[in-house]
N, C-alpha and C positions, 0 to 999 in steps of 0.2 A: 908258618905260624906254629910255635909249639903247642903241645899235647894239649889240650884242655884250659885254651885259651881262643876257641873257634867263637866269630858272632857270626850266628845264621839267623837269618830271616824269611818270612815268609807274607807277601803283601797281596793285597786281595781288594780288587774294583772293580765291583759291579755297576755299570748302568742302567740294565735292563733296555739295551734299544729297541725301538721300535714297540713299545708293547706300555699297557695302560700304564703300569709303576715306574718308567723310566725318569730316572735321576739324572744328574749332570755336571758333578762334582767330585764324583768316585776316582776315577782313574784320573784325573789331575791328583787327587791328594796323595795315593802311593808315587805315582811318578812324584811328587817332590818330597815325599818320606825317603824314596829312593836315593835320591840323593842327600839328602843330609845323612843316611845312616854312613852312606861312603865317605863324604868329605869329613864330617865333623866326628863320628863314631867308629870311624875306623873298620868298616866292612868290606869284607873282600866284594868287588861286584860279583863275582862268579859263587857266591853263598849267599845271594840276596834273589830268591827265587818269587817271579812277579806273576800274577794269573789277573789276566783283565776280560772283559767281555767288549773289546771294542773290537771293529771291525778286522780280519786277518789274525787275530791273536794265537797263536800258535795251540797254545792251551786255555782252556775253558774255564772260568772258575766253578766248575759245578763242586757240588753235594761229595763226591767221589775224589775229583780233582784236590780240591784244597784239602779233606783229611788225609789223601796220601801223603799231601805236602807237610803237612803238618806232623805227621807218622813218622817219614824219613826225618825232617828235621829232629823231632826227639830221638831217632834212633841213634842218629849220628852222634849225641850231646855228651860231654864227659865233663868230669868236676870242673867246672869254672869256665866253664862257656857261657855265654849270655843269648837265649833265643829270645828272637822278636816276633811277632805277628798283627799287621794291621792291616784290620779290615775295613773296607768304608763301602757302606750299601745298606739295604734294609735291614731292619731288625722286625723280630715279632715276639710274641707273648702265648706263649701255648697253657691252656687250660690242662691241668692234671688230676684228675679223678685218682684219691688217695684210698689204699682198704683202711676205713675205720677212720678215716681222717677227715677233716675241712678240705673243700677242694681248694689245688693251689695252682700257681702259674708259672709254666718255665721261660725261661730268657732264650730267644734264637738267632741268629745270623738268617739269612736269605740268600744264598748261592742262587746262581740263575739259572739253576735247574728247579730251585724250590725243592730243594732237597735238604730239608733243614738240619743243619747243625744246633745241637743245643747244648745248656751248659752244664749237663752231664758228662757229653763231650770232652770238651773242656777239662772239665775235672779229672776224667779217668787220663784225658793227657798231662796234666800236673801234676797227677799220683806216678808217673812213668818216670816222673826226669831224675836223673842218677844224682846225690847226695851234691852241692856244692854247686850247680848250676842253679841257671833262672831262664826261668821262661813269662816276659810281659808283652801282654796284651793290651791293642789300641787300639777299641771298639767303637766308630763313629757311624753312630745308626741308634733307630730307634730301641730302648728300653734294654738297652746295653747292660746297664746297671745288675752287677750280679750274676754277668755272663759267667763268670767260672762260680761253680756250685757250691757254696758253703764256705766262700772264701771270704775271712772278714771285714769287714768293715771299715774303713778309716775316713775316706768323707765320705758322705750319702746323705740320706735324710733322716738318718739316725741318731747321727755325727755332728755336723755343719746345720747351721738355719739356712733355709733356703731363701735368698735375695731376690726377688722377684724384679724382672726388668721387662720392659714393653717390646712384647713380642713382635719381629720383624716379619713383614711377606717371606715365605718360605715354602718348598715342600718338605715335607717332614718323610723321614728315612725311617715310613712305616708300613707296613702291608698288613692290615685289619686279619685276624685270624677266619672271620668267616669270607673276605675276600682270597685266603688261601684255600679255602675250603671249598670255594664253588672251584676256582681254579684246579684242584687236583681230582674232585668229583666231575669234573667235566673230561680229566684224561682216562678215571677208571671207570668212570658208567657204575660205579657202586654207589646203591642209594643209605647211605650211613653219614652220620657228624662225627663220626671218628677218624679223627686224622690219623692216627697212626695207620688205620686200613688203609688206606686211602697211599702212605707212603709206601706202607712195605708192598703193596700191592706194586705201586709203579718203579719201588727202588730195591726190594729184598733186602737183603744182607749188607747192603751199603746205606742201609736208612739208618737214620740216628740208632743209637744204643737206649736212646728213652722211649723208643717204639717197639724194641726188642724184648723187651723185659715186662715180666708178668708186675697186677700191681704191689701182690706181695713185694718184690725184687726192689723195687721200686721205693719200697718203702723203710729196706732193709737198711742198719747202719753200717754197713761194710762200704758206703762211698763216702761217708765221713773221714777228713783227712785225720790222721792219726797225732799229728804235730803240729806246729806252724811250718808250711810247707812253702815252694819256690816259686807259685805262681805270683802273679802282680797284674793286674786288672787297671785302666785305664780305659773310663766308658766316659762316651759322649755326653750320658743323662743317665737321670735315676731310673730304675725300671719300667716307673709308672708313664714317664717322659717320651718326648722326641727330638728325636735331632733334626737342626737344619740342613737341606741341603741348597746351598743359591745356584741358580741358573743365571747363564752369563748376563743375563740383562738384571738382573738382582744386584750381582756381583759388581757389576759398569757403575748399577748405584749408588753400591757404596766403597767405590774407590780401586774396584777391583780387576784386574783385565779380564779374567776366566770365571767359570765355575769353582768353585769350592764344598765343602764341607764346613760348617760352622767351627765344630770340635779341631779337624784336622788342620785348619788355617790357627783359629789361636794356638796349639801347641808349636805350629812354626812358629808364628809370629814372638810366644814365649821363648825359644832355643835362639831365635834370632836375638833377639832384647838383652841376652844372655849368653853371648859369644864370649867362650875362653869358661865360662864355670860349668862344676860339673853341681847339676840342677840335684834336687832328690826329688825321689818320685811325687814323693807331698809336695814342693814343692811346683813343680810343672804345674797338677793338678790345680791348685790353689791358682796360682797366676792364669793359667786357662779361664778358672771360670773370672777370674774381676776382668780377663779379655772380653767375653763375652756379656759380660754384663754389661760394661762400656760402650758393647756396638750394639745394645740392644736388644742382645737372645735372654732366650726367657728358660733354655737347659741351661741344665745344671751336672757338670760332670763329675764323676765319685772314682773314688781313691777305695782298689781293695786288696788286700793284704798282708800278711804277717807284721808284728809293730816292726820287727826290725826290716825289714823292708820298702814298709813307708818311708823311712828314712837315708833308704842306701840311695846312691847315684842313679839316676833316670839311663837304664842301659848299659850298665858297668858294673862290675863284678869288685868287689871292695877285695882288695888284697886279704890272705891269713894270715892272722895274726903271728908269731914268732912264739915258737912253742921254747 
């Protein structure tokens, strides 16, 4: 493939087996992202790098695991590459004590080490990517919404009205913040509600970058993007929200053979419905959620990023223009 035309990916299913949070729809949904990035998007299999937590998996998706992947991917990225990354597993909602501020709440993933990524993360990896690339994000888990930090808006509940539909049997792809909290205070034996103690104690230097940082730092505008920048967000639900995850007898219910992802089954079902076009990222989103409204979920997925993005090709790099 010539220079600066690589798509890399990187896919991410957590089940959590055996242990109270375990989900059951995760790693069926990358395995079949997997494949459509190959067949229909044109991905090399050999740049499509997969982390599950199922039984023999080579690689772990922990805390450590997927930001390397995620690391090497942007290291590798040159103008007009298209990175991918979708995860499907819990989501959480981290409270942030601000200096001088309202306290606020950051947006996390849940790796199965519970070594949270958050969307500071994120950020500082969509401040990285070299001019002329893209890097989108396909975040099916709880309170997704906003996982890249400060990245705007295009549907949310800002945006769009929210269409309320009759919420279906589900577990929701969410882990309660103070159920993370006994969980990590039960591994440090430190008696504090501060999660970030409580991570860098068990993770150090591999714990998020929002636990490393004083709350001055934290508060500082040097993580403000400077421009409209190359990230593109693709979340389940709104912040506030959760996603479903159906378990195979959920799934058998309603029509389904497996497990699923609520988010990750309508974006197939949308790319399916949609064989031969190339969708824009507003697009997908849009047709996602009237999928789900239709089968009855009650998320609602948001659209975020730069205006001209909302509009480009869902995973495709719009040709330059002819100077």
């Amino acid at each position: 493939m010539e220079k600066g035309k690589k798509r890399l990916a990187v896919l991410v299913g957590c089940n959590y087996p055996n242990t109270q949070y375990e989900l059951h729809g995760c790693i069926n949904d990358v395995l079949a992202m997997r494949e459509v990035l190959v067949k229909r998007f044109g991905f090399d299999p050999q740049n499509v790098e997969l982390l599950m937590d199922a039984p023999g998996s080579p690689v772990l998706p922990t805390g450590t695991n997927v930001k390397a992947a995620l690391d090497r991917m942007v290291d590798r990225a040159e103008a007009g590459d298209v990175l991918f990354f979708h995860y499907s597993g819990h989501g959480t909602r981290i409270p942030r004590p601000r200096h001088k501020l309202p306290l606020w709440q950051d947006e996390a993933i849940v790796p199965c080490d519970f070594n949270l990524i958050t969307d500071m993360d994120f950020r500082h990896m969509v401040n990285r990517l070299p001019k002329g690339s893209s890097f989108t994000i396909l975040s099916d888990s709880c309170h997704s919404g906003g996982l890249i930090d400060k990245e705007k808006e295009q549907i949310g509940p800002y945006t769009a009205l929210c269409d309320g539909g009759a919420s279906l049997s589900h577990a929701p792809r969410t882990i309660p913040f103070n159920s993370l909290l006994h969980h990590l205070s039960s591994l440090t034996k430190i008696n504090t509600s501060d999660i970030g103690t409580h991570l860098l104690e068990c993770f150090g230097s591999e714990a998020s970058l929002r636990f490393r940082r004083t709350l001055e730092e934290l508060d500082a505008p040097i993580d403000l993007p400077v421009k409209p920048d190359e990230g593109i967000l693709l979340s389940g639900c709104q912040a506030e929200e959760t996603s479903a995850d159906m378990s195979p007898s959920a799934a058998a219910a309603g029509g389904a053979g497996k497990a699923y992802g609520a988010f990750s089954n309508a974006v197939q079902i949308v790319l399916r419905e949609n064989a031969g076009r190339r969708l824009s990222n507003r697009e997908v989103v849009a047709a996602a959620r009237a999928v789900l409204r239709a089968q009855g979920f009650a998320q609602h997925p948001c659209l975020y990023c730069s205006d001209e993005n909302a509009d480009a090709p869902f995973l495709w790099r719009p040709e330059p223009a002819e100077e």
